[in-house]
N, C-alpha and C positions, 0 to 999 in steps of 0.2 A: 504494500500500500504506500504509494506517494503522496506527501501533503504538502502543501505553501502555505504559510501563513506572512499576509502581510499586516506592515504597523507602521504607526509615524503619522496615519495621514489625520487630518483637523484643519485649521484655517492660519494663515498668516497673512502678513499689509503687504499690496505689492512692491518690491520693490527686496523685498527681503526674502529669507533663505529655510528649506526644511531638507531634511533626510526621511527617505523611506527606509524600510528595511523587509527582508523576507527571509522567514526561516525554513529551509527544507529537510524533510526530513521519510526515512520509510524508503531512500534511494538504496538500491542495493548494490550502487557504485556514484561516485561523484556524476554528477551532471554533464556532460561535453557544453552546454549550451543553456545561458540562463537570459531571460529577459526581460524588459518595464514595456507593457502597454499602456494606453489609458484609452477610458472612454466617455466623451462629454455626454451628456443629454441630447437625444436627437439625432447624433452623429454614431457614425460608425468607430468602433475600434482603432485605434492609433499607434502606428510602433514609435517607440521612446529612443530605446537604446537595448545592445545586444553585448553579451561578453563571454567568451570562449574559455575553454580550461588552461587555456597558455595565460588567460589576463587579455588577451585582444578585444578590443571593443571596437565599436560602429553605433552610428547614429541617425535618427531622423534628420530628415530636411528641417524640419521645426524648430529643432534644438538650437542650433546656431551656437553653442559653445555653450551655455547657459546649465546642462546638466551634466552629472559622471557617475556614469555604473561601473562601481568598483566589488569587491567579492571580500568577507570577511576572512583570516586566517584559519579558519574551520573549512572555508570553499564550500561551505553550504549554507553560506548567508550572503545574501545579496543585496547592496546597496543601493538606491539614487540618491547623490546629494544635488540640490535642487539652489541653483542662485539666482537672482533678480526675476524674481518672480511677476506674472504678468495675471490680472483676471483671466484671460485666455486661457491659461492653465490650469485652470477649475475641470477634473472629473473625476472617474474613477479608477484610479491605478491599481492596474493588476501583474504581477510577477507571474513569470512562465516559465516553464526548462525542459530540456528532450536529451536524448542522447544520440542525437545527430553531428557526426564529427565539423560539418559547416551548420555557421549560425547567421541565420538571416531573418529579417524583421519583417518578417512574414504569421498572421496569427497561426493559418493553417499549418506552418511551420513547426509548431510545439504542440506536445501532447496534455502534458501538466499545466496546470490554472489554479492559483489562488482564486477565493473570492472576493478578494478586490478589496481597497481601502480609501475612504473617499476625501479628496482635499479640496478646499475649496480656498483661492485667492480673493484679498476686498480692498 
């Protein structure tokens, strides 16, 4: 059994900064591929950022420098830390992870899904 669980998420003033986090756990080998979506209200699913078992990361178009999906020293905790934040960036973020040796920011891409943790910018 595979679980995500994420945390962090609540409300901050734009302009300012939060950390997500996601704990995985029930893997019966580390991850190859771990990821941040989100999804606003209305809209479709969003890929955030993606990061691999070597530490390689990749990013939205969206992002524009603004976020970093980092991996804890366990390699089964995964990070976004989140700077200058924008209303725009109000949804619900969800952590994902597969064991596919390419990681790409793609939803159908992963098979594991937290339920999601919701942040809201004001």
């Amino acid at each position: 059994h595979v679980q995500l669980v994420e945390s962090g998420g609540g409300s901050v003033q734009a302009g300012g900064s939060l950390r997500l986090a996601c704990a995985a756990s029930g893997y019966p080998q580390i991850a190859h591929c771990m990821a941040w979506f989100r999804q606003a209200p209305g809209k479709e699913r969003e890929g955030v950022a993606t990061i691999d078992s070597n530490g390689s990361t990749s990013y939205g178009d969206s992002i524009q420098g603004r976020f970093t999906i980092s991996k804890g020293s366990s390699m089964n905790t995964l990070y976004l830390q989140m700077n200058s934040l924008k209303p725009e960036d109000t949804a619900l973020y969800y952590c994902a992870a597969d064991y596919k040796g390419r990681c790409l920011l793609q939803v159908d891409w992963y098979n594991y899904w937290g339920q999601g943790t919701q942040f809201t910018v004001s």
